[in-house]
PDB file as gemmi writes it, atoms N, CA and C in Angstrom:
CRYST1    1.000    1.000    1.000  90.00  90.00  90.00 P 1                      
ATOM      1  N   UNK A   1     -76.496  15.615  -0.887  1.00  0.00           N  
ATOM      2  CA  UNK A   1     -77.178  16.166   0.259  1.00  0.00           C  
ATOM      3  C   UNK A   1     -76.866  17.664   0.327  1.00  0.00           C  
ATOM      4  N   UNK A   2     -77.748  18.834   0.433  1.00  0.00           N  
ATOM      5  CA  UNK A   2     -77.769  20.064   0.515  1.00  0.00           C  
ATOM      6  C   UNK A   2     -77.088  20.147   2.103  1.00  0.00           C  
ATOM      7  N   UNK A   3     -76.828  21.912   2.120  1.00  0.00           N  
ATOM      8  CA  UNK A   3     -76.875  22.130   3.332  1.00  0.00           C  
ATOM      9  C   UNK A   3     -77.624  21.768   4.222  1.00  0.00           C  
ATOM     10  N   UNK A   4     -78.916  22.021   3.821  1.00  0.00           N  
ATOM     11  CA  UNK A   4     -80.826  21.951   4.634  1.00  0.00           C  
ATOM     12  C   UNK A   4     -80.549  20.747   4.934  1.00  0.00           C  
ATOM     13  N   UNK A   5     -80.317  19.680   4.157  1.00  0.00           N  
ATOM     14  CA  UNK A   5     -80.300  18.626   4.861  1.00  0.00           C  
ATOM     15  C   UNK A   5     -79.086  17.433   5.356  1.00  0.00           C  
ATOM     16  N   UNK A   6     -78.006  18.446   5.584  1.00  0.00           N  
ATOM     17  CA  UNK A   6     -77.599  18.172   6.471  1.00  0.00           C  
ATOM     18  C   UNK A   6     -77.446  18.266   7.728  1.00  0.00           C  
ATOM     19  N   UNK A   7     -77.029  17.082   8.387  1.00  0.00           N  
ATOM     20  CA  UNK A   7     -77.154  17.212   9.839  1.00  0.00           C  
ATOM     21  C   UNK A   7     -76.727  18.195  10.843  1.00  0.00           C  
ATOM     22  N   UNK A   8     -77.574  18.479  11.946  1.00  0.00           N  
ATOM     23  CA  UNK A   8     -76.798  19.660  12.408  1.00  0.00           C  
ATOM     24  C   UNK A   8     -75.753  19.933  12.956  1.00  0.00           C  
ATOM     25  N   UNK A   9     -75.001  18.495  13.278  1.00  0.00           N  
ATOM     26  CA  UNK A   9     -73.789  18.183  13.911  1.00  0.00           C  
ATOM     27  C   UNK A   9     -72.540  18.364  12.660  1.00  0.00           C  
ATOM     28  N   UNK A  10     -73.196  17.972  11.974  1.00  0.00           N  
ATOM     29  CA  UNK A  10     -72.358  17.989  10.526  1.00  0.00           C  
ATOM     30  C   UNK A  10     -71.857  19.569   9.796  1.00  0.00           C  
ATOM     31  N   UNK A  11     -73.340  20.282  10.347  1.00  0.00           N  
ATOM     32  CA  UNK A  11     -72.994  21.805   9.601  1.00  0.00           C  
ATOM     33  C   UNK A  11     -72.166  22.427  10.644  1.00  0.00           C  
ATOM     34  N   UNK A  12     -72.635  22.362  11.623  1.00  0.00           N  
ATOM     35  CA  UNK A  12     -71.760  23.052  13.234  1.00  0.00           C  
ATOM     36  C   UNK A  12     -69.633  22.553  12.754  1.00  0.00           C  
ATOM     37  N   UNK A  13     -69.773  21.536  12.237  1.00  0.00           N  
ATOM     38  CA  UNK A  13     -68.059  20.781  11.430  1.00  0.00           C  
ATOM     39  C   UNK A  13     -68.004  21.655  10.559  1.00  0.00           C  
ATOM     40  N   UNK A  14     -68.703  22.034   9.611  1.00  0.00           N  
ATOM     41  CA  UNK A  14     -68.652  22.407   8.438  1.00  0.00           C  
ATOM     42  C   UNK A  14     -68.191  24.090   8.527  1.00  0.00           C  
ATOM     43  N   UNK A  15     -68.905  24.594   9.480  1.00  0.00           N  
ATOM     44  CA  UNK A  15     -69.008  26.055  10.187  1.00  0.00           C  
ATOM     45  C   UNK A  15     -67.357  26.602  10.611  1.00  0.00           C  
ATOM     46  N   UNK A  16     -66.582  25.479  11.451  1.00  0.00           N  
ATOM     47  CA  UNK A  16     -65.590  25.530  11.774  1.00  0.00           C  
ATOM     48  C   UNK A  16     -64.849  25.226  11.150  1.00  0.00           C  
ATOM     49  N   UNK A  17     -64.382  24.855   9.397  1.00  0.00           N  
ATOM     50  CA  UNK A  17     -63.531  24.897   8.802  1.00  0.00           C  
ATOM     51  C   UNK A  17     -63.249  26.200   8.552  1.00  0.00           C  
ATOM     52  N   UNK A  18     -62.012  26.673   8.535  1.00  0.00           N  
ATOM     53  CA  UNK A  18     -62.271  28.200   8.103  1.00  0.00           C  
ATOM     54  C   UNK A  18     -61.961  28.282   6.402  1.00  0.00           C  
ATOM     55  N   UNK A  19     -62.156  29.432   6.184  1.00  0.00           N  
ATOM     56  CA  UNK A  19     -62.198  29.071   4.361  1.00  0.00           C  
ATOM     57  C   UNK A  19     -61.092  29.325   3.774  1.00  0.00           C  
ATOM     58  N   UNK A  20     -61.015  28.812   2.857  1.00  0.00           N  
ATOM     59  CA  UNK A  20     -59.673  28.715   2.102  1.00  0.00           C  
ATOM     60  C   UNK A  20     -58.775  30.450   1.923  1.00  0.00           C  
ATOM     61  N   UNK A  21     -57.763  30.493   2.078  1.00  0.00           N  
ATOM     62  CA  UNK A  21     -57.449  30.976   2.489  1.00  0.00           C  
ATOM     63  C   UNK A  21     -55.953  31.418   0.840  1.00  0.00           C  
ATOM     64  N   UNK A  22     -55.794  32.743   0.443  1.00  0.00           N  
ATOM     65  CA  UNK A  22     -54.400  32.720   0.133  1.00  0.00           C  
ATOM     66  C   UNK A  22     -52.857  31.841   0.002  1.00  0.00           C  
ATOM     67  N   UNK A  23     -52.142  31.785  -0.510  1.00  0.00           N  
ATOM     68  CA  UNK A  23     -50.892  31.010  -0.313  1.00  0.00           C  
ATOM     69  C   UNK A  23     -49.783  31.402  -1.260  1.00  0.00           C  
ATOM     70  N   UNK A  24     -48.258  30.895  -1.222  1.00  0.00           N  
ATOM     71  CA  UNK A  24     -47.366  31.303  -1.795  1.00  0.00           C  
ATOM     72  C   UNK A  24     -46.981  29.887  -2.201  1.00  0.00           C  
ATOM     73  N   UNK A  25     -46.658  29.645  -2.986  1.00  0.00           N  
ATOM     74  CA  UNK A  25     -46.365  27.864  -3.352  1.00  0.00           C  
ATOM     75  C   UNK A  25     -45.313  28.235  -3.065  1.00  0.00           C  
ATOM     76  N   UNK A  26     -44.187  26.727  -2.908  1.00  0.00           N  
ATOM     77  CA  UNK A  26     -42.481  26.643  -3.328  1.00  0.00           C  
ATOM     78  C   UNK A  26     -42.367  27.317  -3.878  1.00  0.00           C  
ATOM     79  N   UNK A  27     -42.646  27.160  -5.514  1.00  0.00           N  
ATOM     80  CA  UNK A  27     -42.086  27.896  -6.752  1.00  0.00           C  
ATOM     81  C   UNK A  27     -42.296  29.524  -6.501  1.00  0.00           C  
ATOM     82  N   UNK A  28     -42.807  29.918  -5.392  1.00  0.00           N  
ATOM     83  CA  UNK A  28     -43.044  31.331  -5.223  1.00  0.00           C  
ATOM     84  C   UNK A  28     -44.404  31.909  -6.400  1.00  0.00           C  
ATOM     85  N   UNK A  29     -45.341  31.122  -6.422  1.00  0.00           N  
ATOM     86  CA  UNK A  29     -46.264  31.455  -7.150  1.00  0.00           C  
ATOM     87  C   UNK A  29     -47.467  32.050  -5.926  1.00  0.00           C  
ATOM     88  N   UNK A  30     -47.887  32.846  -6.273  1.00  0.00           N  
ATOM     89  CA  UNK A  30     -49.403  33.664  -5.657  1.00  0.00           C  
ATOM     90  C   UNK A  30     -50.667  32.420  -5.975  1.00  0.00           C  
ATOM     91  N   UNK A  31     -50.739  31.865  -5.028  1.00  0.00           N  
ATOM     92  CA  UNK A  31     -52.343  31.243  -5.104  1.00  0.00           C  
ATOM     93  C   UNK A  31     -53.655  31.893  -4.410  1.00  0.00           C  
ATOM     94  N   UNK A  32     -54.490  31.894  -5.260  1.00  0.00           N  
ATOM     95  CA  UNK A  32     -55.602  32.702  -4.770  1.00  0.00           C  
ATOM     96  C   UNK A  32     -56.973  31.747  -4.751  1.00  0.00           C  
ATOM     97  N   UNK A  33     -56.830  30.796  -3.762  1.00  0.00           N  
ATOM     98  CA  UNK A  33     -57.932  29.884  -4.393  1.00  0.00           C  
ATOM     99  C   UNK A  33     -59.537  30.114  -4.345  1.00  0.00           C  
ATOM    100  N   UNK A  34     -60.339  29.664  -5.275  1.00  0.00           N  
ATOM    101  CA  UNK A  34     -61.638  30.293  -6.287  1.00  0.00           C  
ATOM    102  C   UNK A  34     -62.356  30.451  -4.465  1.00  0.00           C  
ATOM    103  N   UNK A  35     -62.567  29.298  -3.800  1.00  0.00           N  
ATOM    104  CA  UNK A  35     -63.199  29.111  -2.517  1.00  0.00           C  
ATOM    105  C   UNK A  35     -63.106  30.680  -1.201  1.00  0.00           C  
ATOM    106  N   UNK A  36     -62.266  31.405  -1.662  1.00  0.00           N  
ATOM    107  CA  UNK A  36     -61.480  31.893  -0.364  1.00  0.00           C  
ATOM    108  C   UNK A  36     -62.166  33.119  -0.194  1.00  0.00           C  
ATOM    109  N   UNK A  37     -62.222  34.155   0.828  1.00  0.00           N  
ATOM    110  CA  UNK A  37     -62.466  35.189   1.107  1.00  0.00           C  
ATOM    111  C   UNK A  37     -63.094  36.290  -0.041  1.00  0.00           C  
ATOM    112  N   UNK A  38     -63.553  37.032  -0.590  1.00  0.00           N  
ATOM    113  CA  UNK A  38     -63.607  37.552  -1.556  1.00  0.00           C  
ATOM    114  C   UNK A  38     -62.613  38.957  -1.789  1.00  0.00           C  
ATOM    115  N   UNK A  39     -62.590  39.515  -0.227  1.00  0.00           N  
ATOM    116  CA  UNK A  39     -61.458  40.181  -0.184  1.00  0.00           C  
ATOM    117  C   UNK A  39     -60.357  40.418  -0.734  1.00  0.00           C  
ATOM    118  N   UNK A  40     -59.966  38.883  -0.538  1.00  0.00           N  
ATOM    119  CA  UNK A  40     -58.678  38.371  -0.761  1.00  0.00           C  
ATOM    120  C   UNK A  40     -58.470  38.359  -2.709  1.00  0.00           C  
ATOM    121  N   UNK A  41     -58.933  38.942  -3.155  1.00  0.00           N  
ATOM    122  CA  UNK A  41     -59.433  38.416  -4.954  1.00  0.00           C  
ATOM    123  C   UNK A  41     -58.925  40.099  -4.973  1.00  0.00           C  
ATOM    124  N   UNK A  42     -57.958  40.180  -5.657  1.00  0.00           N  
ATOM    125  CA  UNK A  42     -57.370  41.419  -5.428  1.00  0.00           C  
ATOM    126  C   UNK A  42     -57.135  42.373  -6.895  1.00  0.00           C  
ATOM    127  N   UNK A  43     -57.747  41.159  -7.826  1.00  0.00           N  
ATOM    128  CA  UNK A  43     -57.949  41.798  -9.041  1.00  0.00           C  
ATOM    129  C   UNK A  43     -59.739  42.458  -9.133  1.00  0.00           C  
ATOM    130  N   UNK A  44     -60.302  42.352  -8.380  1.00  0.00           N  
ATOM    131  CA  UNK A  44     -61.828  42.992  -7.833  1.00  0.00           C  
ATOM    132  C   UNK A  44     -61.649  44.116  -7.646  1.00  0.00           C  
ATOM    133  N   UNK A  45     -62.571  44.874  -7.996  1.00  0.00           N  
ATOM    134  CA  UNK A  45     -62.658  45.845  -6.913  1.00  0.00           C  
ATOM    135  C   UNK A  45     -62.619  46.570  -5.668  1.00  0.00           C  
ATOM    136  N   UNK A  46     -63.575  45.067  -5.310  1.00  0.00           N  
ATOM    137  CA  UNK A  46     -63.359  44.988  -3.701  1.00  0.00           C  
ATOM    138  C   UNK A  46     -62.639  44.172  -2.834  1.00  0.00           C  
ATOM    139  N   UNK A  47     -61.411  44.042  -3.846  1.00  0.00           N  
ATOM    140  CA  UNK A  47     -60.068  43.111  -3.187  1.00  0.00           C  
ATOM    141  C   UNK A  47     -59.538  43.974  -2.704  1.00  0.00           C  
ATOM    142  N   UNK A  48     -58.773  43.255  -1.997  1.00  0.00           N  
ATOM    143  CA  UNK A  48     -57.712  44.207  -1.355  1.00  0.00           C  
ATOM    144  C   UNK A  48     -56.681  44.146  -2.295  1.00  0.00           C  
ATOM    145  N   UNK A  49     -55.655  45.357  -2.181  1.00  0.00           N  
ATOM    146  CA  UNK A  49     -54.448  45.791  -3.046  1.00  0.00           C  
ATOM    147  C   UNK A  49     -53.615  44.956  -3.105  1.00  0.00           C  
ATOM    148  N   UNK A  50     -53.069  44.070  -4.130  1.00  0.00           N  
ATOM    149  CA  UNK A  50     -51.714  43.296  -4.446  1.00  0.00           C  
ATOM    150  C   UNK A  50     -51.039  43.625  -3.303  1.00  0.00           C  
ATOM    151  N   UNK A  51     -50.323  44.788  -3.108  1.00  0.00           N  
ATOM    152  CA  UNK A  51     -49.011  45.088  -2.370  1.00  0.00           C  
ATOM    153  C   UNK A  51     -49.726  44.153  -0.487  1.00  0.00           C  
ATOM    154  N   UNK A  52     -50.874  45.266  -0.158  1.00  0.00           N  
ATOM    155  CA  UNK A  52     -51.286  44.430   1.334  1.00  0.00           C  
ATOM    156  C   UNK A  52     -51.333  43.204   0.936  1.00  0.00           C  
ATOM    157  N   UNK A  53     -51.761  42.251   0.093  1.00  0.00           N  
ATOM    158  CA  UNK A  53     -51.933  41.012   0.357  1.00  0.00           C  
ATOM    159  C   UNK A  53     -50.756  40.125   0.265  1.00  0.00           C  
ATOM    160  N   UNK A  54     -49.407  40.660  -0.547  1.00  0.00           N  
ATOM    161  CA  UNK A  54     -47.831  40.233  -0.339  1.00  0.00           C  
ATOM    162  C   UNK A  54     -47.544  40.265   1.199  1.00  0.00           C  
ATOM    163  N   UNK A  55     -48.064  41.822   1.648  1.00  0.00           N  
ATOM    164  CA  UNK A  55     -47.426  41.654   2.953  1.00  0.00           C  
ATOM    165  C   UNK A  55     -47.977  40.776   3.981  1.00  0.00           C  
ATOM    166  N   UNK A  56     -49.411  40.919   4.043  1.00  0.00           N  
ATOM    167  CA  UNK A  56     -50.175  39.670   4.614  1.00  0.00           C  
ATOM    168  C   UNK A  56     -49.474  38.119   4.755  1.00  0.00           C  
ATOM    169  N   UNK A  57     -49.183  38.406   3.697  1.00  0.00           N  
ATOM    170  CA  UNK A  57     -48.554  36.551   3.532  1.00  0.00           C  
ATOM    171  C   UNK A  57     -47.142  36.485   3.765  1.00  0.00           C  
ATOM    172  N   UNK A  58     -46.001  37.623   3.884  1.00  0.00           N  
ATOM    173  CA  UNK A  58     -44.660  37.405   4.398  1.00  0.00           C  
ATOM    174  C   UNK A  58     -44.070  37.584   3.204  1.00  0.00           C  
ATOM    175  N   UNK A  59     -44.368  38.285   1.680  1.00  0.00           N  
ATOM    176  CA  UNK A  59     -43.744  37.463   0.374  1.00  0.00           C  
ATOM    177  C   UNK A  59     -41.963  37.647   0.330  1.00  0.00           C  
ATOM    178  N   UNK A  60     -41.337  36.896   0.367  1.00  0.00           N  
ATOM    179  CA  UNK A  60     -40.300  37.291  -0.017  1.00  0.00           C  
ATOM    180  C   UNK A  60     -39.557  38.109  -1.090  1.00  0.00           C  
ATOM    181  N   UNK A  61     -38.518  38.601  -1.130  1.00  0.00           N  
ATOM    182  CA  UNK A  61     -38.387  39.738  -1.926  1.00  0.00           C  
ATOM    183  C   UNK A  61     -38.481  39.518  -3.621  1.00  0.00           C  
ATOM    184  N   UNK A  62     -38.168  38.271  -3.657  1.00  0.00           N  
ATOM    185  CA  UNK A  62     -38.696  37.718  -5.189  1.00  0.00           C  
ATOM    186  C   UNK A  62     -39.630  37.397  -5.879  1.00  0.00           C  
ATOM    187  N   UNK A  63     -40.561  37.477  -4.874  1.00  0.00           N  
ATOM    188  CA  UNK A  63     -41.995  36.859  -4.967  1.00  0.00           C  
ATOM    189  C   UNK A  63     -42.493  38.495  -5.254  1.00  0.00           C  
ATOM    190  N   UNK A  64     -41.727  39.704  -4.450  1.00  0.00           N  
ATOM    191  CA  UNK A  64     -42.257  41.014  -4.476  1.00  0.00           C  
ATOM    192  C   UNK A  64     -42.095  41.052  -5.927  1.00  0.00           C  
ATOM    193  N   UNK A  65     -41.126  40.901  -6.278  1.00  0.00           N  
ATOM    194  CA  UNK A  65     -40.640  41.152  -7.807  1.00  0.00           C  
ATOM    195  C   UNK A  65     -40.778  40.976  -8.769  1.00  0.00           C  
ATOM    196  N   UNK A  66     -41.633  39.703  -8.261  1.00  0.00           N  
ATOM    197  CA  UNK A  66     -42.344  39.138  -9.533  1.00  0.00           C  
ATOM    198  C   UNK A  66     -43.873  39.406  -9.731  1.00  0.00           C  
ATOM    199  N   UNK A  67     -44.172  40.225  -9.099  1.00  0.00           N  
ATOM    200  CA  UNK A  67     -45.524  40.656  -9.080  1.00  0.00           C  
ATOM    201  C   UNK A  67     -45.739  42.210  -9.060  1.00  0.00           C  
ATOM    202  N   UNK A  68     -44.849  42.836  -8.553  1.00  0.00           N  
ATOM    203  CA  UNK A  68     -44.883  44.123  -8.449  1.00  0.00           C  
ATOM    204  C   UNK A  68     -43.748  45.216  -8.664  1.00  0.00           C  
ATOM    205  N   UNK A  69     -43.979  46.275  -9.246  1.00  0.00           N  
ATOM    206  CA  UNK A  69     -42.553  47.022  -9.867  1.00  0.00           C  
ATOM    207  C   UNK A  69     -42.359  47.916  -8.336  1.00  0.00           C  
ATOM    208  N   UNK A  70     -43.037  47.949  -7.065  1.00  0.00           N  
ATOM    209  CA  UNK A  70     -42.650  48.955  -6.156  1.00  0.00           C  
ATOM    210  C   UNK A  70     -41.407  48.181  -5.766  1.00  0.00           C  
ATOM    211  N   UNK A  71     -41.328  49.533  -4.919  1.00  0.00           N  
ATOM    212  CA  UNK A  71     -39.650  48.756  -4.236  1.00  0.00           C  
ATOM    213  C   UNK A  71     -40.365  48.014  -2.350  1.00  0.00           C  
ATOM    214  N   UNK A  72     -39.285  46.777  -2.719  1.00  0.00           N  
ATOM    215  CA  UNK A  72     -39.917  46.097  -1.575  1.00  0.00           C  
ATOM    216  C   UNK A  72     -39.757  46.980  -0.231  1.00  0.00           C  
ATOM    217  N   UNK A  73     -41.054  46.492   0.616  1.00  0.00           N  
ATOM    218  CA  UNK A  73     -41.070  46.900   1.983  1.00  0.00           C  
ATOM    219  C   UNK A  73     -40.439  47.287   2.834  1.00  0.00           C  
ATOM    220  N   UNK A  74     -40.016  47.804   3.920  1.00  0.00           N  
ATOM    221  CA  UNK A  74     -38.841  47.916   4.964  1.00  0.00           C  
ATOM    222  C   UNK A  74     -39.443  47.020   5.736  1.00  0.00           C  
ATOM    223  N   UNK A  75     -40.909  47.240   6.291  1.00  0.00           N  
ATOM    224  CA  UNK A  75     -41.245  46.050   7.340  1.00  0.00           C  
ATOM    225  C   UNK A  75     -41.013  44.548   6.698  1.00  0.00           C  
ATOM    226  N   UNK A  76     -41.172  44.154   5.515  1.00  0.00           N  
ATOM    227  CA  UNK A  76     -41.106  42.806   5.266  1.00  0.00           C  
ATOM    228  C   UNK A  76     -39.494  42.296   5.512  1.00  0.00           C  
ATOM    229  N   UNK A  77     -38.766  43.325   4.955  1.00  0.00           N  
ATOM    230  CA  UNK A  77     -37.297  43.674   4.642  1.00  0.00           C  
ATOM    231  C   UNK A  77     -36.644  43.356   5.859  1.00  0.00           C  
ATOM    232  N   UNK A  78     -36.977  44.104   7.017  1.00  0.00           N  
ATOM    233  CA  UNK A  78     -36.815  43.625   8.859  1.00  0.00           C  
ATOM    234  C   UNK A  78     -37.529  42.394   9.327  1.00  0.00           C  
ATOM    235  N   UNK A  79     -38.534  42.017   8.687  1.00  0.00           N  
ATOM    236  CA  UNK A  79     -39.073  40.803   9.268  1.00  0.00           C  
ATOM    237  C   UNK A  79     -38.365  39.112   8.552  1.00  0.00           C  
ATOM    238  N   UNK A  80     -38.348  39.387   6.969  1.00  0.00           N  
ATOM    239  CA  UNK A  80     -37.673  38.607   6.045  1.00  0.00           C  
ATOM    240  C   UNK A  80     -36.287  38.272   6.036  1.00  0.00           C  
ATOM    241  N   UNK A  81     -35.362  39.582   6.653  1.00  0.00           N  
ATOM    242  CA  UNK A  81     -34.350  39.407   6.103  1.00  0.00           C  
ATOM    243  C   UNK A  81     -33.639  40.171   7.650  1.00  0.00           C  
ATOM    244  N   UNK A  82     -33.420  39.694   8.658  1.00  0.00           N  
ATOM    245  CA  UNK A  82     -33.346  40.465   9.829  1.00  0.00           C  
ATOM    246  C   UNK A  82     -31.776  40.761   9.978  1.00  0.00           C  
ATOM    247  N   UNK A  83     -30.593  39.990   9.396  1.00  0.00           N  
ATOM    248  CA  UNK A  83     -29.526  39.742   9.396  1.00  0.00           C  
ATOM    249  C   UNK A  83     -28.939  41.059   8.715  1.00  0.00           C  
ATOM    250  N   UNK A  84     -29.573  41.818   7.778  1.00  0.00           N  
ATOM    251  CA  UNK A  84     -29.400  42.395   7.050  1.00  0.00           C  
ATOM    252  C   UNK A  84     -29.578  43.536   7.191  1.00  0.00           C  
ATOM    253  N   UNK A  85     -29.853  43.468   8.466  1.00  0.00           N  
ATOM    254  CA  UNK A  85     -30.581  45.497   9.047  1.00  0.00           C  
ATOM    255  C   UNK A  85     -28.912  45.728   9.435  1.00  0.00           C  
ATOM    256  N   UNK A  86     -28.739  46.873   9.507  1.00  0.00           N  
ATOM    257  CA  UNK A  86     -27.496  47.341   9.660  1.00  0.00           C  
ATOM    258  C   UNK A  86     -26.886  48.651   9.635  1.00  0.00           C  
TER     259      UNK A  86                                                      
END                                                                             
């Protein structure tokens, strides 16, 4: 069954899923799933930058590290690791 013919109660459900979205697995892996924002596709052009989309998601400092040679954040750094401001 297409969109067209589905029901309209059904698409109005369908409307309100929001779309897939970014993620950080356990293993600290970057998921970017195919479904999601296009934004979010950060090897595009019209993705947004690796570094914003770590911070978007909270990455922890290993997850920074494993993806990127900058030096991690101060805001993630105060938000991640709060014990540690000093």
């Amino acid at each position: 069954m297409s969109r067209a013919e589905t029901p309209a109660a059904a698409r109005a459900v369908m409307d309100d899923v929001p779309a897939a979205r970014p993620y950080i697995d356990e293993a600290g892996t970057l998921v970017v799933p195919a479904d999601c924002d296009p934004r979010y596709r950060w090897w595009t052009r019209e993705g947004m930058k690796l570094a914003k989309l770590l911070v978007e998601l909270h990455a922890s400092r290993s997850v920074w590290e494993r993806y990127l040679p900058d030096p991690y954040p101060e805001e993630l750094q105060r938000e991640n690791y709060p014990l540690l401001e000093g």
